[in-house]
N, C-alpha and C positions, 0 to 999 in steps of 0.2 A: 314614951318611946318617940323615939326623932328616927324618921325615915328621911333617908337623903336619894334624889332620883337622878342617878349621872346617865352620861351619855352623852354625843355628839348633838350640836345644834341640830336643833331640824327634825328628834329621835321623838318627839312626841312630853318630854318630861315636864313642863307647864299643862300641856291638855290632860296628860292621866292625872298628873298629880293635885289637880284641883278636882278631880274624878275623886280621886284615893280620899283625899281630906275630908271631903264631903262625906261619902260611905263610913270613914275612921269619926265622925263627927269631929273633927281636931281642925286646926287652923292651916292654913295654906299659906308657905311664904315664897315665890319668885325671888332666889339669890340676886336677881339683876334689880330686880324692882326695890328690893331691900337696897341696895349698893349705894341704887336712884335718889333716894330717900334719906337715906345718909350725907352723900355726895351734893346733893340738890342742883343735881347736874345729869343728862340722860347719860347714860354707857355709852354712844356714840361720842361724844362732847368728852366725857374724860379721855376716852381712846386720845382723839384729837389734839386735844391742851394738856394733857397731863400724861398719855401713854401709855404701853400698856407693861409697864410695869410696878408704876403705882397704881394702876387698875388693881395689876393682881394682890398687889399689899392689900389694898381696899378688901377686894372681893376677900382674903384670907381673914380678915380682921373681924367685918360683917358675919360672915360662914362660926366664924369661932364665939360671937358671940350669943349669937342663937339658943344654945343651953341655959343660959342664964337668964332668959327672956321668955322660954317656953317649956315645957316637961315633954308636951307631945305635941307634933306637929309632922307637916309632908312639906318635906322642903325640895323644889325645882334647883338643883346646883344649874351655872355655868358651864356648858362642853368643856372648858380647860381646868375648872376649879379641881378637880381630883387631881390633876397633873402640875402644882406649883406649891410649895413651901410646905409639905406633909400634909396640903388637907384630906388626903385617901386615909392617912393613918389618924388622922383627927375624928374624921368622920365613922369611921373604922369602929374607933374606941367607945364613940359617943353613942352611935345607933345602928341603926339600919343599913345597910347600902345595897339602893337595884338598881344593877346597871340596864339600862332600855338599850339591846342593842340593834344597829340597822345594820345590813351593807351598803356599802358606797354609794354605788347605783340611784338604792331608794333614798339614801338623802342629798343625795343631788337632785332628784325628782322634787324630792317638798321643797328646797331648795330654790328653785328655779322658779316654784311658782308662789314662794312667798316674799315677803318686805327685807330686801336684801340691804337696804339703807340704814335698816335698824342692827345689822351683824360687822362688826365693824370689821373681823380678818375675812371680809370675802365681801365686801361693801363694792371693791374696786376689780372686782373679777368678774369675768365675760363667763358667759354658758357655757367654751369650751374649755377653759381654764378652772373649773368648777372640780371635776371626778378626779383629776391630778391632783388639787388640792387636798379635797375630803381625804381621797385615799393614804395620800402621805401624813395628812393629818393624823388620820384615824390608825395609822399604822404604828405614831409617834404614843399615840395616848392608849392604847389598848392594851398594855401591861397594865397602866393605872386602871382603868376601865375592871379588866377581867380580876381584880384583884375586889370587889364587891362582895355584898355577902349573899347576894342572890342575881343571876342574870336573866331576864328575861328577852324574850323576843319581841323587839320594838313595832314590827309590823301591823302586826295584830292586837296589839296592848290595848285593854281598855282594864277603866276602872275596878269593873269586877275581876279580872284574870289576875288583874295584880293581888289586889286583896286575898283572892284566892290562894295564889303562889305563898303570899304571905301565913296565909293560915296553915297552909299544908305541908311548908318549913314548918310550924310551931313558932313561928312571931306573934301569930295575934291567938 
C-alpha cells in the first residue's frame, strides 16, 4: 500500500508522514526531496532556471514513478501535486490518499515562522500578503484536496491519529 499525504505547504505532511512510515515500518519518501535527487538541483533553483512548469512535469513524472520502485510506502506529496496533470486520479487509483487539512490562518502561522526561502510561490511575500495568498490558494486547490480518500484534521495530526484513522477506515 502507497499512502499519499496532501495538503497545503505548511499542513504538517513531511512531519506525520515520517511519523506514519516509521509506525507502518515502510519507507518514507519527501516528493521534493525525491524531485531533488532526480533534478540534482534544489526545488528552489528549478522554480528559478527551469520554472514552474517543468517543475510540475518533474514533480508528475517522479510522483508516478513511485510504484514501480516501492509496494509500500508514505509518501509526503507537494501542496500543488494533486492539483496538475491528474495526479489526484493517479494517486487516487494507486493508493491511499489523506488529505492533512488546516485553515488559513494556522498556515500562515507555521508559515511565518518557518524557512520561507526554501517555498518558492511565497519565497517573495511579505507577512501581510501571506493569508490573501494561502487563502486563495487554498480555495484554488481544495476540490483537488477534498476529493482524497480520507481527510483529516491537520492541526492535531500526529503519527498515531493518523494510523489510527487509517485502521478504523479498514486500510490497515
Amino acid at each position: 500500500m502507497i499512502l499519499f499525504l496532501t495538503g497545503f505547504m505548511g499542513s504538517g505532511k513531511s512531519t506525520v508522514g515520517r511519523g506514519v512510515a516509521r509506525l507502518l515500518k515502510v519507507p518514507f519518501i519527501d516528493l521534493d526531496s525525491a524531485i531533488e535527487n532526480e533534478e540534482g538541483i534544489s526545488v528552489p533553483e528549478i522554480f528559478s532556471r527551469k520554472g514552474e512548469l517543468y517543475f510540475r512535469e518533474s514533480e508528475s513524472r517522479v510522483l508516478r514513478s513511485l510504484p514501480s520502485r516501492y509496494d509500500s510506502a508514505v509518501v509526503a506529496t507537494g501542496g500543488g501535486t494533486p492539483c496538475y496533470g491528474g495526479n489526484i486520479d493517479f494517486m487516487l487509483n494507486t493508493g491511499i490518499v489523506v488529505y492533512l487539512s488546516m485553515p488559513p490562518a494556522a498556515i500562515v502561522s507555521r508559515l511565518r515562522g518557518g524557512e520561507r526561502s526554501s517555498r518558492p510561490l511565497i519565497a517573495s511575500l511579505d507577512d501581510d500578503e501571506l493569508l490573501p495568498y494561502v487563502s486563495g490558494k487554498l480555495k484554488e486547490r481544495e476540490p483537488f484536496y477534498r476529493r482524497a480518500t480520507l481527510v483529516a484534521g491537520a492541526l492535531n495530526a500526529t503519527p498515531e491519529k493518523i494510523t489510527g484513522l487509517l485502521r478504523d477506515n479498514g486500510y490497515l
